[in-house]
C-alpha positions in Angstrom: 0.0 0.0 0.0 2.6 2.2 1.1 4.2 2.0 -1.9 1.3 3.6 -4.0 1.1 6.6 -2.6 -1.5 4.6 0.4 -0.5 6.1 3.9 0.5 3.6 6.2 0.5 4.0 10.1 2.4 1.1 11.7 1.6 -0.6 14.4 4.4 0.3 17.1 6.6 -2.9 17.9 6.0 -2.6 21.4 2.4 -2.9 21.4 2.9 -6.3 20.3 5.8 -7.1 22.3 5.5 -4.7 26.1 2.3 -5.5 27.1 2.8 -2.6 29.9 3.6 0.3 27.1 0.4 -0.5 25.3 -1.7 2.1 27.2 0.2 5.7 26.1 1.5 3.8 23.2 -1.6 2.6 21.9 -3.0 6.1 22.3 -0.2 7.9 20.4 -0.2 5.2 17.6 -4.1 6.1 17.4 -3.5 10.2 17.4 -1.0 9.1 14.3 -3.5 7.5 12.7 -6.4 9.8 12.9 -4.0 12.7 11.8 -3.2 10.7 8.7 -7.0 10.3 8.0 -8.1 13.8 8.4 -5.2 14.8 6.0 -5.7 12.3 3.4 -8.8 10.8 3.8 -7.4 7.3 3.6 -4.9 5.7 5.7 -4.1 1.7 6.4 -2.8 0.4 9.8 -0.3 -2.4 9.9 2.4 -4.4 11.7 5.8 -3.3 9.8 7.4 -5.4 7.5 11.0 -5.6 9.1 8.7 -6.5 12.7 9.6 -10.7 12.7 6.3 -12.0 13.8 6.5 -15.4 15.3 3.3 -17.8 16.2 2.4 -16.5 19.7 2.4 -13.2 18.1 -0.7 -13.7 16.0 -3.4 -13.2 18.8 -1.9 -9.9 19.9 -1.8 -8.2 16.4 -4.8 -9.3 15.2 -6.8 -8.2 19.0 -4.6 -4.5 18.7 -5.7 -4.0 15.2 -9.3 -4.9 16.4 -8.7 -2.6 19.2 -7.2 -0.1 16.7 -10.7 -0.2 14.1 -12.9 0.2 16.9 -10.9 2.9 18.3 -10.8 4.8 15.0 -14.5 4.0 14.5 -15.7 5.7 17.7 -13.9 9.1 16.9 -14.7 9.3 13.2 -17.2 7.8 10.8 -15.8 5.4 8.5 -17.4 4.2 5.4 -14.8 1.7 3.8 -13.2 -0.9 5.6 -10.3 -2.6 3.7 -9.4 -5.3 5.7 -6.6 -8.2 4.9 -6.3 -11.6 6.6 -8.6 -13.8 7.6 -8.2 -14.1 11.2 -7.5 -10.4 11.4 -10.7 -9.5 9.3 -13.4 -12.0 11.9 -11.5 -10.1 14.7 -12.5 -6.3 13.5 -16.0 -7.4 12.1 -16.7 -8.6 15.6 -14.9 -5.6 17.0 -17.4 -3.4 15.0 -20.2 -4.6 15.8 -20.7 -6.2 12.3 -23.0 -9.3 12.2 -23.6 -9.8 8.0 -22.0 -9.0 5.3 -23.5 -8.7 1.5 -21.6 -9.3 -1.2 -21.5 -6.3 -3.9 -18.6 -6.6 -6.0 -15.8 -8.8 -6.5 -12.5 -6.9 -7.3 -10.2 -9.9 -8.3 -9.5 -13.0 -7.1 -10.6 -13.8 -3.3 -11.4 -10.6 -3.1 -14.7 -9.0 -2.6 -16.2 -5.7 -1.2 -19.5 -6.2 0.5 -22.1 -3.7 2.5 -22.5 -3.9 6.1 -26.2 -5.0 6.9 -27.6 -2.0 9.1 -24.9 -0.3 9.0 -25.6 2.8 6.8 -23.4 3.5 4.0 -20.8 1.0 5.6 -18.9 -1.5 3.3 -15.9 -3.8 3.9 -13.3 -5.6 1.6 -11.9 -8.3 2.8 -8.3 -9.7 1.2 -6.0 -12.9 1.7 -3.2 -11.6 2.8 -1.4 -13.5 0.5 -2.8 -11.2 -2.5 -2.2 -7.9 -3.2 -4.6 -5.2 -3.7 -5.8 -4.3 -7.0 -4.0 -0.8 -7.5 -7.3 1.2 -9.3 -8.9 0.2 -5.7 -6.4 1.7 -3.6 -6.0 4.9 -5.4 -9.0 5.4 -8.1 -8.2 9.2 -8.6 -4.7 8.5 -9.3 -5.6 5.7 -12.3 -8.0 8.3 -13.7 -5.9 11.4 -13.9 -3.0 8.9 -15.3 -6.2 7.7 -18.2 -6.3 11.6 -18.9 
């Protein structure tokens, strides 16, 4: 994402890591975050890619970033979720409060955006994270003023 222009706010190490720093941390990681989405309009949370995740880890990142979409979700309203990984993905559709999904549109393989039921306006995309997300998704305006 990062890579196409797609503002990235990582996911602090130590949250995953210092159970004790995850109060301030967490908060500051958050105040990042929403900074990035009133400037841009977009942003995308992740763990970082130089972070070496092992097994136990799993469970934490995918309860933070849970954490993380509710958090963000309570403070501003949201209207597009793009969510990757499976386990990740159950964890902030419980988190939010989300109890059925609708298919509306597939967007390449395995991955599909669908509308919230109930929720107003809301829609998710959900990803593998083994694929990578189709580019005129992540940054539509971009793709048309290159077409110009």
């Amino acid at each position: 994402m990062e890579q196409n222009g797609f503002p990235v706010s990582y996911m602090p190490e130590a949250l995953i890591r210092d159970e004790a720093a995850r109060g301030q941390l967490f908060h500051e990681w958050m105040d990042d975050t929403l900074f990035m989405l009133a400037g841009s309009g977009r942003a995308a949370i992740a763990v970082h890619p130089a972070v070496k995740e092992d097994s136990t880890d799993a469970l934490t990142i995918r309860t933070i970033m849970a954490e993380a979409a509710a958090y963000i979700a309570g403070r501003i309203q949201i209207n597009e979720w793009l969510i990757e990984g499976g386990s990740t993905a159950a964890a902030v559709i419980r988190k939010l409060d989300i109890d059925t999904l609708y298919p509306e549109v597939s967007l390449g393989p395995g991955i599909t955006r669908m509308r919230a039921r109930g929720k107003d306006g809301l829609y998710v995309t959900l990803k593998p994270g083994s694929y990578e997300w189709p580019l005129p998704y992540l940054m539509p305006q971009q793709i048309q003023k290159d077409q110009q």
